[in-house]
KEVEX-232065 format. One line per 2 residues: for each residue y negated, x negated, z negated of N, C-alpha, C. Coordinates in pm, 1 decimal, m for minus. Each point is the difference from the previous one (the first is absolute). Layout:
Y X Z Y X Z Y X Z ~ ...
***
This chain:
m2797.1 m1105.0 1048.9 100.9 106.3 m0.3 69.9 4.8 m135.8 ~ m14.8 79.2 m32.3 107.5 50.9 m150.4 100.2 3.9 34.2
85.0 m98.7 m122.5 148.3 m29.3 m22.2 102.6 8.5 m87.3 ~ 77.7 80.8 7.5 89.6 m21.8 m145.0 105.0 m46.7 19.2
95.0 m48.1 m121.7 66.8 m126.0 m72.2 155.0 114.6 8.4 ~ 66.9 m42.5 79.1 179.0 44.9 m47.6 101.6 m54.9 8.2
91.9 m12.4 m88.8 90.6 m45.6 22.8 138.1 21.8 97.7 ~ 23.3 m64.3 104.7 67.2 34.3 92.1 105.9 m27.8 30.4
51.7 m101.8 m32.2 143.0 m50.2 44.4 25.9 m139.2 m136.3 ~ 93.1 m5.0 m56.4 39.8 m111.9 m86.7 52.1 m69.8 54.8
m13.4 m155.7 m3.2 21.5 m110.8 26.4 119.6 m10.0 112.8 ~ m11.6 m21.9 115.4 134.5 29.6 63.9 97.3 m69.6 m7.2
35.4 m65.1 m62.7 116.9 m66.3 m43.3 78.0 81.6 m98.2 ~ m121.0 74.2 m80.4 57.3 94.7 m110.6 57.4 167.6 106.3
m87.3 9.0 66.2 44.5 106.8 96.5 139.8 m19.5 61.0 ~ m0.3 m129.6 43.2 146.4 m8.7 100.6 93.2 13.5 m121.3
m24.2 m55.8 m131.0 150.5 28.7 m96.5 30.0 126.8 m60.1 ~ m114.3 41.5 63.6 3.9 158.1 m57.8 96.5 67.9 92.5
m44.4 m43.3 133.4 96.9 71.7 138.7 137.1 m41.0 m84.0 ~ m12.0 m134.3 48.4 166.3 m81.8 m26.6 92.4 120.1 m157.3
m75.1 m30.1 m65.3 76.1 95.8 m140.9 16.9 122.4 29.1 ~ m105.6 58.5 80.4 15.6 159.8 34.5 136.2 34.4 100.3
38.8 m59.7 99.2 96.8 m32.6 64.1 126.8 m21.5 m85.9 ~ m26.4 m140.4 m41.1 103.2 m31.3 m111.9 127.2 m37.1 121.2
131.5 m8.3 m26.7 92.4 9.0 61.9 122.1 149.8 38.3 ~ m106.1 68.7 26.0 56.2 154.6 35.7 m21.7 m64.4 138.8
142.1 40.3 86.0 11.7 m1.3 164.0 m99.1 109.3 m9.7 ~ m18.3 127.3 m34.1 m48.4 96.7 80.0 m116.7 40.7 m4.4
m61.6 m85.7 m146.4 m165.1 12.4 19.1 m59.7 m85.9 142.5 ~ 72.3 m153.6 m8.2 m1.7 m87.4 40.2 m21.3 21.8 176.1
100.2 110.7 84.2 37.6 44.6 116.9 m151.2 138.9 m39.8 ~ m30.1 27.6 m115.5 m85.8 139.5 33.2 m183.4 m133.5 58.0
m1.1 m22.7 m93.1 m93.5 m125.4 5.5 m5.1 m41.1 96.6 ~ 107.3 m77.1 86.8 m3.6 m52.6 183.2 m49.0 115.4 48.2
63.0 106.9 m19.3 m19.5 129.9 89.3 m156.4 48.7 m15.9 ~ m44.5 3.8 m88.3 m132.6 80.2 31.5 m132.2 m105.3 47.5
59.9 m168.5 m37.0 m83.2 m104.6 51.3 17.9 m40.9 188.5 ~ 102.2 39.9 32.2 39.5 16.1 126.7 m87.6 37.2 91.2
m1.9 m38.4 137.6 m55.0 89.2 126.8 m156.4 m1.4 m28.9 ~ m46.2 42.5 75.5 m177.0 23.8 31.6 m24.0 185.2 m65.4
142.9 68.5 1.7 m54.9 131.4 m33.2 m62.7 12.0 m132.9 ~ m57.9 26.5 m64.0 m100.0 23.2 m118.5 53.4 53.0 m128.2
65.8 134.5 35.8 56.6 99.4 m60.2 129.5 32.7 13.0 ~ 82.5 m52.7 m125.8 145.2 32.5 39.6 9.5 111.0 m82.7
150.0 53.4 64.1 30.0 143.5 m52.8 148.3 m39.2 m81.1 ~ 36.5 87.5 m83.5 144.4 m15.2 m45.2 103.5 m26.4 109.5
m7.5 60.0 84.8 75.0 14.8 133.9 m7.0 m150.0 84.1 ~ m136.3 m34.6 21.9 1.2 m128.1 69.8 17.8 m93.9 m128.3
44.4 25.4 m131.0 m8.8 m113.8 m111.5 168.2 7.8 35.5 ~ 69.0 91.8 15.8 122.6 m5.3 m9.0 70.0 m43.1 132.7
m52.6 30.5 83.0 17.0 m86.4 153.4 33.1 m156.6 1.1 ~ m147.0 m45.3 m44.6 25.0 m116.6 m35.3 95.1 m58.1 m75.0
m0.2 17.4 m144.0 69.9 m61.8 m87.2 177.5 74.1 24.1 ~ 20.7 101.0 65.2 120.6 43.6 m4.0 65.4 34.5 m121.5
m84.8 76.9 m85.8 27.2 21.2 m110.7 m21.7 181.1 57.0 ~ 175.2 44.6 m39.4 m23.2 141.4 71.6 m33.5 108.5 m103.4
m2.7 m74.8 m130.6 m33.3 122.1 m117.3 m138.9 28.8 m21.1 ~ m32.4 95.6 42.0 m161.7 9.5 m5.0 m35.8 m23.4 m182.8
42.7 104.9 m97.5 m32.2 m19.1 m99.1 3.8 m190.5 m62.2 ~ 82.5 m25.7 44.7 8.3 m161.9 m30.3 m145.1 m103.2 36.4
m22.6 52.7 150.6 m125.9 m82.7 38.4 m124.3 55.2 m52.5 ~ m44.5 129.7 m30.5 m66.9 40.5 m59.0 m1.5 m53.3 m135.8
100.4 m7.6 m97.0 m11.8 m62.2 m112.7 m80.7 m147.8 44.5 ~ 83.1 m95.9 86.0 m44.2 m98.0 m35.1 m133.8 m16.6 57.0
m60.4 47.8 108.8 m147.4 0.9 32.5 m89.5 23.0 m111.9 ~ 69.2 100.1 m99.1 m92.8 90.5 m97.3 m29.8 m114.1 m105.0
131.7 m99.2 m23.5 m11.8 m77.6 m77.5 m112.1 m124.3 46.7 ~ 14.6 m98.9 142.3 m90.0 m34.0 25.2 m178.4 45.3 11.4
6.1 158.2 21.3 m95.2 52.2 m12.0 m43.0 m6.1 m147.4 ~ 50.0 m21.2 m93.9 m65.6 41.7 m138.5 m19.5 m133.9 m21.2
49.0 m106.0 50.7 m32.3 m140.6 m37.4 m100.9 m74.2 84.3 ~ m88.6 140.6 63.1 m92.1 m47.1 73.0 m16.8 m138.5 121.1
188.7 25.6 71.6 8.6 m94.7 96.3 m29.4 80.4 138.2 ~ 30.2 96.3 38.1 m61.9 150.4 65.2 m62.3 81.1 m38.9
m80.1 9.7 118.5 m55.5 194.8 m49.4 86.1 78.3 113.2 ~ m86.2 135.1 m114.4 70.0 96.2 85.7 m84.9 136.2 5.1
23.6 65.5 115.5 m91.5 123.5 66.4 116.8 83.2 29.1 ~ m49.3 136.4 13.8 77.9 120.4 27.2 m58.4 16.4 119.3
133.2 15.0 97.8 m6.6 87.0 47.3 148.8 92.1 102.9 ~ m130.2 112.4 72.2 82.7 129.4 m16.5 97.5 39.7 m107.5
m82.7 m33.5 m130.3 55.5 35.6 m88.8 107.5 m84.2 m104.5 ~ 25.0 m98.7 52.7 101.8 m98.6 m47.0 m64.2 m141.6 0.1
82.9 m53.8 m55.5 m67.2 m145.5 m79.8 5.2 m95.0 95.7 ~ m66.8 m80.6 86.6 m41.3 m132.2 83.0 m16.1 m104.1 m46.0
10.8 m152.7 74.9 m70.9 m111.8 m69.4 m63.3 m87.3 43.3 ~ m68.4 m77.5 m35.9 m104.6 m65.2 114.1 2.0 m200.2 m82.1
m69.7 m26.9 52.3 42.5 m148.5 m45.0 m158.4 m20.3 m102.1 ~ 45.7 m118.0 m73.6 m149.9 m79.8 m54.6 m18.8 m134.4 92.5
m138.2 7.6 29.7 m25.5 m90.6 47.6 m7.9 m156.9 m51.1 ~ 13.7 14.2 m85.0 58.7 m133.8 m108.6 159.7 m10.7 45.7
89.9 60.3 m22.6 110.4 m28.1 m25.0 26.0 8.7 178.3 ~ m68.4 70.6 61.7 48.3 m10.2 109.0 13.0 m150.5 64.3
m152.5 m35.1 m14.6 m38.6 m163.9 39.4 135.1 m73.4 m8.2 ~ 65.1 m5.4 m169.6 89.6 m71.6 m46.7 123.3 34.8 17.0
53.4 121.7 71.9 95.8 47.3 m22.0 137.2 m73.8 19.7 ~ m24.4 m128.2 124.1 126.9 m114.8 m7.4 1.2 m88.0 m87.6
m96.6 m2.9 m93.6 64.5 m77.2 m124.0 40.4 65.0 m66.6 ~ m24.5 117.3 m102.2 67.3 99.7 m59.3 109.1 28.2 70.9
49.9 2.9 87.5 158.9 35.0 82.3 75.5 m129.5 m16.1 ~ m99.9 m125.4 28.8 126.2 m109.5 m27.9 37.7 m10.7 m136.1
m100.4 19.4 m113.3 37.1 21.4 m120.9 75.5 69.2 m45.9 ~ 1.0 148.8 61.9 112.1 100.7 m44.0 143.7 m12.1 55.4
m3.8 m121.6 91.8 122.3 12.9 95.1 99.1 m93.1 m45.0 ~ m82.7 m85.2 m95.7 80.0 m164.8 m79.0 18.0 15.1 m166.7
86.3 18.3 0.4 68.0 1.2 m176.2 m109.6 m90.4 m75.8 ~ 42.3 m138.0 75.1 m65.4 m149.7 m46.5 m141.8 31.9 25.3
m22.9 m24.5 99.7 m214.6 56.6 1.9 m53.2 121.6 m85.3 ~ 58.2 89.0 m34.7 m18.4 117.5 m92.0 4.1 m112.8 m146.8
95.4 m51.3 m8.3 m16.1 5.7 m153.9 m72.5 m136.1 m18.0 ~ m29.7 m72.1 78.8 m109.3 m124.2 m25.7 m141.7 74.0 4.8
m38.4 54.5 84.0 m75.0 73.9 m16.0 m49.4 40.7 m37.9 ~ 50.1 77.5 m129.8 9.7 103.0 m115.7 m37.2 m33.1 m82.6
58.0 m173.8 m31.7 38.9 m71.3 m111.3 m151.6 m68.9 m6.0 ~ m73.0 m41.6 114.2 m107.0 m45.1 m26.8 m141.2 57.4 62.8
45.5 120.3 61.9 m126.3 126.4 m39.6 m52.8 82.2 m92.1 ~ 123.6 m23.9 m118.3 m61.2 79.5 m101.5 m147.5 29.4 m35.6
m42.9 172.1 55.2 m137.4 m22.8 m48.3 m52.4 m6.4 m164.3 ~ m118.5 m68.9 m4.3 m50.3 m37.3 m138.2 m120.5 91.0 m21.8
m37.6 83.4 104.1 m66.8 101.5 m57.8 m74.9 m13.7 164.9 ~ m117.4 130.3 7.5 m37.3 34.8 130.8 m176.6 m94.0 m11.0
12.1 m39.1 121.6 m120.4 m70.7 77.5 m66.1 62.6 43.1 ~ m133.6 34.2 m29.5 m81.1 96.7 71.8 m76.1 m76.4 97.1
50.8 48.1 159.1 m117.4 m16.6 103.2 m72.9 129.4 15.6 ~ m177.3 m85.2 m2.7 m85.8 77.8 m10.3 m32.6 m16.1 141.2
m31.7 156.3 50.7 m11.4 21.4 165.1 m131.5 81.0 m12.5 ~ m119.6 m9.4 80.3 m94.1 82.8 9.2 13.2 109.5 105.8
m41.6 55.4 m37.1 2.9 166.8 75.5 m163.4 75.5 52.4 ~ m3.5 35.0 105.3 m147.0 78.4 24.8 m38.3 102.9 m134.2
m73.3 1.3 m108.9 m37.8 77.8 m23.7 m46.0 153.2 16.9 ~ m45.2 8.2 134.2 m30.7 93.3 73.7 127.0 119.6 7.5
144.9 m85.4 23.4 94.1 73.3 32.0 75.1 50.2 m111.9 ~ m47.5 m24.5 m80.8 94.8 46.6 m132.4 m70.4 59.1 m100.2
33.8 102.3 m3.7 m81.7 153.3 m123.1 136.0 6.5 m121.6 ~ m48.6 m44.8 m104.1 144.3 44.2 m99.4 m57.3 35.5 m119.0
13.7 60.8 m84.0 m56.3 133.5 m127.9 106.1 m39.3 m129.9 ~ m68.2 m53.2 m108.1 118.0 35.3 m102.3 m44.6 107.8 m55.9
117.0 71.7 m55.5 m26.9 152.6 m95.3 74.3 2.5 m149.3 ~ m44.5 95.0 m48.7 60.4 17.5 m93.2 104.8 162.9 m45.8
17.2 m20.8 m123.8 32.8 171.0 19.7 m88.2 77.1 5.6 ~ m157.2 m24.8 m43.7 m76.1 87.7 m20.5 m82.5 90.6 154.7
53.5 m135.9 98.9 m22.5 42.8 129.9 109.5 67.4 96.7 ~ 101.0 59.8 m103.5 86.6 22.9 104.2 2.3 179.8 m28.6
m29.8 99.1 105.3 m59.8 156.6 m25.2 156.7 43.6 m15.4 ~ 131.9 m56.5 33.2 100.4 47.7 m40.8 27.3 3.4 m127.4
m23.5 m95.4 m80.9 m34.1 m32.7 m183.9 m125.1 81.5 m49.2 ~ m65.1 84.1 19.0 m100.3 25.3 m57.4 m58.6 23.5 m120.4
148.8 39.8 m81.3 m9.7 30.9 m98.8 8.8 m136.1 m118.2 ~ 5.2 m100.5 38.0 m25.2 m170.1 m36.6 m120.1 22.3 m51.5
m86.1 42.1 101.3 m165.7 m30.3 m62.1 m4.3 69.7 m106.2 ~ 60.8 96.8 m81.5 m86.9 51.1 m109.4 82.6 m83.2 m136.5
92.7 m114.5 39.8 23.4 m14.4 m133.8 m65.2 m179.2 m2.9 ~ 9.4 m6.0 m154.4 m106.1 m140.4 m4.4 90.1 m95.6 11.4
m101.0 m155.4 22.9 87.5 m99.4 58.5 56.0 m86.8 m194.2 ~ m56.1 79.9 m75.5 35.2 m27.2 m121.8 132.3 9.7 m22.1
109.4 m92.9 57.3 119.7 65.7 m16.2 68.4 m112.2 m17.1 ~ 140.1 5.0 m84.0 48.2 m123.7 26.0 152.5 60.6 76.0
35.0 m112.7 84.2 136.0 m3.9 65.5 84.7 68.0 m67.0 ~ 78.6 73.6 76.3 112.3 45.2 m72.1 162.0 m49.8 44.9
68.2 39.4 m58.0 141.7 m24.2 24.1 75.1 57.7 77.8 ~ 32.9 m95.2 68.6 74.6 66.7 156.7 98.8 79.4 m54.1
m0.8 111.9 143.4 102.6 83.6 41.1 68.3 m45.9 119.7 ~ 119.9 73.8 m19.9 98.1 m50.6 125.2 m61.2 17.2 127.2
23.2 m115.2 62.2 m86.3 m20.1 172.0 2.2 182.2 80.2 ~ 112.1 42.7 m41.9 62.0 144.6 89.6 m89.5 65.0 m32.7
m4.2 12.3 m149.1 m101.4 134.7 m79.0 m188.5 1.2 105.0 ~ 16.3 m150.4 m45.2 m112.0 2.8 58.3 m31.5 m7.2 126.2
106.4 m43.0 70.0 m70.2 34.7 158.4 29.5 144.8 35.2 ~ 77.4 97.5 m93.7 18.0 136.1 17.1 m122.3 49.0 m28.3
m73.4 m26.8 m93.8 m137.2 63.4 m76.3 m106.1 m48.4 112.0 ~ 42.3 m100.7 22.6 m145.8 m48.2 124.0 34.3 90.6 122.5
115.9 2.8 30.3 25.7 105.9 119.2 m86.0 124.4 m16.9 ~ 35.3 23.5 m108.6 m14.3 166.6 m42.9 m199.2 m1.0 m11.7
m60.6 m71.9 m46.8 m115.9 13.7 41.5 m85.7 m15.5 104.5 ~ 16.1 m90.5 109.4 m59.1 8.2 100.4 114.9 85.0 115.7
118.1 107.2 m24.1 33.0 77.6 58.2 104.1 m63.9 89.7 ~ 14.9 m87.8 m20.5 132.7 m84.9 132.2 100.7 19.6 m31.4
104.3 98.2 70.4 140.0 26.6 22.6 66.9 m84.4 72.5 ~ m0.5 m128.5 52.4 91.2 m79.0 54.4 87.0 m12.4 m99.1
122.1 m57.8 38.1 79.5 m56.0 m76.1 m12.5 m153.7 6.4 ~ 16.3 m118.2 m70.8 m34.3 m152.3 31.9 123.6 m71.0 m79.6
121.5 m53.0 81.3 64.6 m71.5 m89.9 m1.4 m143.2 m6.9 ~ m3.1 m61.1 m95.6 m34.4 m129.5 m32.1 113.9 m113.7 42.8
2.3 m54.3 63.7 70.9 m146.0 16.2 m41.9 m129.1 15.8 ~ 102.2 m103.5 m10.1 m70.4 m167.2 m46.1 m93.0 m9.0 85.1
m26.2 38.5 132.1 m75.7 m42.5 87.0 m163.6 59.5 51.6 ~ 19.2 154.4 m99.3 m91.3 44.3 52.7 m161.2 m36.1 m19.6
m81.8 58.9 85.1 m187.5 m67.5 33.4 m63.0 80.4 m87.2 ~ 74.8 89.9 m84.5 m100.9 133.0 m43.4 94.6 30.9 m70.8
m86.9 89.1 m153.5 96.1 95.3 m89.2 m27.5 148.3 36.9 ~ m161.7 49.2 58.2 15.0 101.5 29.5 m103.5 m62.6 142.0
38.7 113.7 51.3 m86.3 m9.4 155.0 m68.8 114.5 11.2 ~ m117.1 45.3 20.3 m36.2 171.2 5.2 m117.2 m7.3 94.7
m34.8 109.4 120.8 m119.7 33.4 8.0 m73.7 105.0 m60.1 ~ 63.7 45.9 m144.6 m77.0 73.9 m108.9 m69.4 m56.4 m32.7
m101.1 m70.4 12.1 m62.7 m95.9 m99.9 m148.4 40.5 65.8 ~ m94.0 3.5 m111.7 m171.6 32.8 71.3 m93.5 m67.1 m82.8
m69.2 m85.5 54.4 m157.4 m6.8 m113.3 m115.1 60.9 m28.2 ~ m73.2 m59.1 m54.4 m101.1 117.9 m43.4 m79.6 150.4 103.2
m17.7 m117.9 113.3 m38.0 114.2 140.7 130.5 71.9 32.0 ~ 121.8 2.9 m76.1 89.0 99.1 94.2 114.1 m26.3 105.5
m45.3 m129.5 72.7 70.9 m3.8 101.3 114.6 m50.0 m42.5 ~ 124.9 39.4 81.3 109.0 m18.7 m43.7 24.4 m145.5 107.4
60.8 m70.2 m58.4 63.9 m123.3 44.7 135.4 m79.9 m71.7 ~ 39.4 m75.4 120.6 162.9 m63.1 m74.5 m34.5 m107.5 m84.8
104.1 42.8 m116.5 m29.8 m114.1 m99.5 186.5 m40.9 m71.1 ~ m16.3 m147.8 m18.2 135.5 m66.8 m10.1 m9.0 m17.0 m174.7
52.3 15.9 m66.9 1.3 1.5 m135.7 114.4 m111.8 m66.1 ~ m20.1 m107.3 m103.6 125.5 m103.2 m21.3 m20.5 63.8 m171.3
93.4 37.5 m64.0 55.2 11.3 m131.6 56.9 m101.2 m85.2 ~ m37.6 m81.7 m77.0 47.9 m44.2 m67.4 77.0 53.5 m159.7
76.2 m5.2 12.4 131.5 66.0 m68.3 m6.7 m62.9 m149.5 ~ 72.2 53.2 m96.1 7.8 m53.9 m140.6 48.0 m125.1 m33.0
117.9 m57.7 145.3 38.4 m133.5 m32.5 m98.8 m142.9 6.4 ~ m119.9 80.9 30.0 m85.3 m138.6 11.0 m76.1 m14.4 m119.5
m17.8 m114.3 m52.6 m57.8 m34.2 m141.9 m138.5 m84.0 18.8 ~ m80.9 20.6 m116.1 m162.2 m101.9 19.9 m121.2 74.6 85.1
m21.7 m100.6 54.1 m122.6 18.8 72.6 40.6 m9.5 120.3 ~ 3.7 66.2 95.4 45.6 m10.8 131.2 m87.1 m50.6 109.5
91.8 m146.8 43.4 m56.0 m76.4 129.1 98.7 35.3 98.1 ~ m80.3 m52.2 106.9 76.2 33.7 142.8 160.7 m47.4 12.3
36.6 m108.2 m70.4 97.2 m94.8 m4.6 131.5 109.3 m71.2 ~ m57.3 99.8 m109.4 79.5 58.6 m18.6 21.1 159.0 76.8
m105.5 m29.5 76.3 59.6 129.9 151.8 127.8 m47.1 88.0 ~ 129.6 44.5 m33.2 64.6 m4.9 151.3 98.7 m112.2 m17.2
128.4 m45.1 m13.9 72.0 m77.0 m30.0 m47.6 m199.7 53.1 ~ m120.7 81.2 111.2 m28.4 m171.7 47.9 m179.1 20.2 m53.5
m18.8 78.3 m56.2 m144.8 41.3 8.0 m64.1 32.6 103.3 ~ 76.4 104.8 107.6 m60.6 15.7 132.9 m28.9 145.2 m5.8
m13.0 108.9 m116.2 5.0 112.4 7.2 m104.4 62.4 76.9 ~ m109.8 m95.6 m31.6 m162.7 32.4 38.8 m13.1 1.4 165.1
69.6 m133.0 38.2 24.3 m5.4 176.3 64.4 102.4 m6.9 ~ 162.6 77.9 17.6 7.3 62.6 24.2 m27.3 174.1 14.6
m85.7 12.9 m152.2 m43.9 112.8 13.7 m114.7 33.6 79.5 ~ m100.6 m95.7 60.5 m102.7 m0.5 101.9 121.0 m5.2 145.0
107.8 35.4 4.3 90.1 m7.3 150.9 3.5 173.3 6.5 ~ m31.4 59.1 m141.0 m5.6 143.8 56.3 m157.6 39.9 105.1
77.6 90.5 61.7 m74.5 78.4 89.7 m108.0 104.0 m100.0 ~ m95.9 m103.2 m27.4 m93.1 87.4 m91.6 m110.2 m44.9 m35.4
m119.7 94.5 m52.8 m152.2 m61.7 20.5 m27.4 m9.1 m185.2 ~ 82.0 m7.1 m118.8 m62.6 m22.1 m93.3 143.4 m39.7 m94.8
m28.6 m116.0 m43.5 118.7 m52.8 m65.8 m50.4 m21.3 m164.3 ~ 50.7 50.9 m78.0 20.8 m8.3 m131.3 114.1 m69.6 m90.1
m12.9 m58.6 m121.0 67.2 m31.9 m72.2 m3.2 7.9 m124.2 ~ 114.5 100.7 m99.3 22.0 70.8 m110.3 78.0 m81.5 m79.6
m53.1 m32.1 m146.4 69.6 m62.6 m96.2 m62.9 59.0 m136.1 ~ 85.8 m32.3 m90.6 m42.5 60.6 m168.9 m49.1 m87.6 m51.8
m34.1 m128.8 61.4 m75.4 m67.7 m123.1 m60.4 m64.3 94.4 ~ m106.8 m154.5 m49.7 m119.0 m32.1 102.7 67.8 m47.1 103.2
m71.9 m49.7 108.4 m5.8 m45.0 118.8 m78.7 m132.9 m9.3 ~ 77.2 m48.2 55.0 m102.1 m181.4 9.0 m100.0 37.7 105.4
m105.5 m64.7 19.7 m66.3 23.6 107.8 42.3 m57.9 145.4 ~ 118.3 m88.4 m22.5 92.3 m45.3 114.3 35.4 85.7 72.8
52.0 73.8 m55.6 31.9 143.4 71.7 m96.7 43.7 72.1 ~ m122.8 24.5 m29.7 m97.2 37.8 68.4 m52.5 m63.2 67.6
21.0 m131.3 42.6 m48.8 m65.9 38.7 112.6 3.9 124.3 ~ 138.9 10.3 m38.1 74.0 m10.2 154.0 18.7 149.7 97.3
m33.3 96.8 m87.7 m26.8 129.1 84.6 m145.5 m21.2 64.0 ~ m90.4 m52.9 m44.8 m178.6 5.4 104.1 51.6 m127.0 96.8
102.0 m75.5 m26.5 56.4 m131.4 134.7 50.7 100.9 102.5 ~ 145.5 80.3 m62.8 61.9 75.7 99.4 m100.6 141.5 97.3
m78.9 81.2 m42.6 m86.9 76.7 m27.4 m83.8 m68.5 158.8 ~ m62.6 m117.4 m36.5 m56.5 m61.2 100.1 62.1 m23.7 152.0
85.7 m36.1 m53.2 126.4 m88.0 136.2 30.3 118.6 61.8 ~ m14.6 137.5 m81.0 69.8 133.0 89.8 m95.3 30.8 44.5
m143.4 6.9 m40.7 m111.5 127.7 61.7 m4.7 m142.8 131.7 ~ m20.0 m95.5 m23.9 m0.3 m68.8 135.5 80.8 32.0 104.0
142.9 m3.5 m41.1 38.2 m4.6 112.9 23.9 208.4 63.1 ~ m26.7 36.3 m107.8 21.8 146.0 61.0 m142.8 54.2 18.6
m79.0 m85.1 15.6 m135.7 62.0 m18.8 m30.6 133.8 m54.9 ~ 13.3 32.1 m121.5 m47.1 81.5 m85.2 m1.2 m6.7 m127.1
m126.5 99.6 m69.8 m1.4 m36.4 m156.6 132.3 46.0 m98.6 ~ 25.1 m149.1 m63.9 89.9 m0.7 m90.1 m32.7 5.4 m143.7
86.9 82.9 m79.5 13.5 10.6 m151.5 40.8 m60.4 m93.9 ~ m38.0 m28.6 m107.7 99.7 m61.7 m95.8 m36.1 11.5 m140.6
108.5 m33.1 m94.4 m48.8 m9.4 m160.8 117.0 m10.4 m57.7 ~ m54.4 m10.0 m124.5 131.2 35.1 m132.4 7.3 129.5 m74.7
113.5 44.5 m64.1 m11.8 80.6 m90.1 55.7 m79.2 m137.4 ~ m107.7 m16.4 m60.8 85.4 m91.8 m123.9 76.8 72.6 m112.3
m21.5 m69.4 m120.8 108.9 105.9 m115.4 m137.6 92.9 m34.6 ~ m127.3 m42.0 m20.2 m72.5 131.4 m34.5 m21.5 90.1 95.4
m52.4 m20.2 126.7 1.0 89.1 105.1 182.3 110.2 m41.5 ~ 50.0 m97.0 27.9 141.4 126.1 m69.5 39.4 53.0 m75.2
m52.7 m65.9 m132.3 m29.0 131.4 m110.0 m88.5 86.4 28.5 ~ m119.8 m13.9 70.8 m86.4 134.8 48.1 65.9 58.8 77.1
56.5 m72.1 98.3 114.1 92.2 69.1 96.2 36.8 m73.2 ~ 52.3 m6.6 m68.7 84.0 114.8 m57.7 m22.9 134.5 m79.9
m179.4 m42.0 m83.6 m4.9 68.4 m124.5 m102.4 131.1 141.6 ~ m25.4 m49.7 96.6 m64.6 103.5 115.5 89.4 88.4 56.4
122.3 m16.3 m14.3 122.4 51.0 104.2 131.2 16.9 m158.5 ~ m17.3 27.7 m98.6 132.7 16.5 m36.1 115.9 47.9 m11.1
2.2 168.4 83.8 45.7 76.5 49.2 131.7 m90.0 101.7 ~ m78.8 m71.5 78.1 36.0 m81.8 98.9 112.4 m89.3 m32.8
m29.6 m78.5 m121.2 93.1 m126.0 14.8 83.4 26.6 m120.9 ~ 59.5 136.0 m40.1 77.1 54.5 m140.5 128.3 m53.1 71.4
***
């Protein structure tokens, strides 16, 4: 049987200090956290998050779920339209040690003091082959860019423009009128189902921007204040994930989008997307579209 190689969960000792820090000593992450690990029901709602914890400000518990949600201690699903949360089965397992930790001044900060992680442990988990279809692309495969293909890859990087300009100019060519505003937490810079490849078909695709403040050659480590940008941008609801920068890309990078890429078409059973847009791909993208990104 054919098998492939992903990385799935880091060292759980490093996981639980991740909970423990994500928590931190906020009562109300702390009470959102009991609350959605609670009970046999599956799916909590703002309503049953606020039941529980007795926290009567909705906007308040929503913040702090949103915050555990971006620190990848929950997920979360919509529905009827509004934001839900469901547990990890990791953290669930553990969830009374992470509570006695968050509940003790003294156990929090011993804790802390000698979990410091020293960098991430990769457990390697095998997976059915069979069940997992995942595609990397480029720009030249994407039929919303089309106009990419006629310029040469003879190009050198150019010098960034402001993140806005350019996610305005990328809007403006594959036709997406959403509006998308950016905060510390978010999984995505643009989200669109404008997006098509060469056959046409339109499908959702999650897009991560890297902005002018990042310098060098870009590794994963410098995605995302913990280097988790890559996990979280595979938490969007979407079948092709990209990542945009002005200058090279380590192949690390590429290497942790075909990990994430994998772990999703598995568990959602369907074919998943992925790639880079580096600094030359974006000078072709610009000198193809200049109208676009003035």
């Amino acid at each position: 049987m054919p098998e492939s190689v992903s990385d799935v969960r880091s060292h759980s000792t490093a996981s639980l200090a991740q909970a423990v820090r994500a928590i931190g000593r906020s009562v109300d992450r702390r009470l959102v956290f009991e609350a959605v690990y609670s009970g046999h029901k599956k799916i909590k709602t703002i309503e049953d998050i606020k039941r529980r914890t007795g926290i009567r400000n909705e906007i308040i518990v929503l913040q702090r779920a949103n915050e555990l949600y971006s620190d990848q201690i929950i997920n979360r699903i919509k529905v009827k339209g509004r934001w839900a949360y469901t547990k990890d089965a990791f953290y669930s397992r553990h969830r009374h040690e992470i509570l006695a930790l968050a509940k003790s001044k003294t156990k929090l900060t011993n804790f802390m003091k000698r979990d410091q992680p020293s960098g991430q442990v990769e457990v390697r988990v095998k997976l059915p082959g069979q069940l997992i279809k995942t595609k990397m692309i480029t720009v030249d495969d994407i039929a919303s860019l089309s106009k990419v293909r006629t310029i040469s890859h003879n190009i050198v990087s150019p010098k960034p423009i402001k993140e806005a300009v350019f996610k305005r100019g990328f809007k403006q060519i594959i036709c997406e009128g959403g509006k998308f505003q950016d905060w510390g937490g978010e999984g995505n810079d643009l989200l669109t189902t404008r997006f098509a490849l060469k056959k046409g078909k339109r499908i959702s695709a999650a897009f991560g921007f890297k902005g002018r403040g990042t310098k060098g050659v870009l590794y994963p480590k410098k995605m995302g204040k913990r280097g988790d940008q890559i996990a979280r941008l595979f938490k969007t609801p979407a079948q092709a994930f990209l990542v945009q920068y002005w200058a090279q890309i380590d192949e690390s990078v590429l290497e942790a989008l075909a990990t994430q890429a994998k772990m999703k078409s598995y568990y959602e059973g369907k074919i998943i997307y992925y790639g880079i847009i580096d600094g030359q791909d974006t000078a072709r993208l610009l000198k193809a579209y200049p109208k676009q990104f003035k």
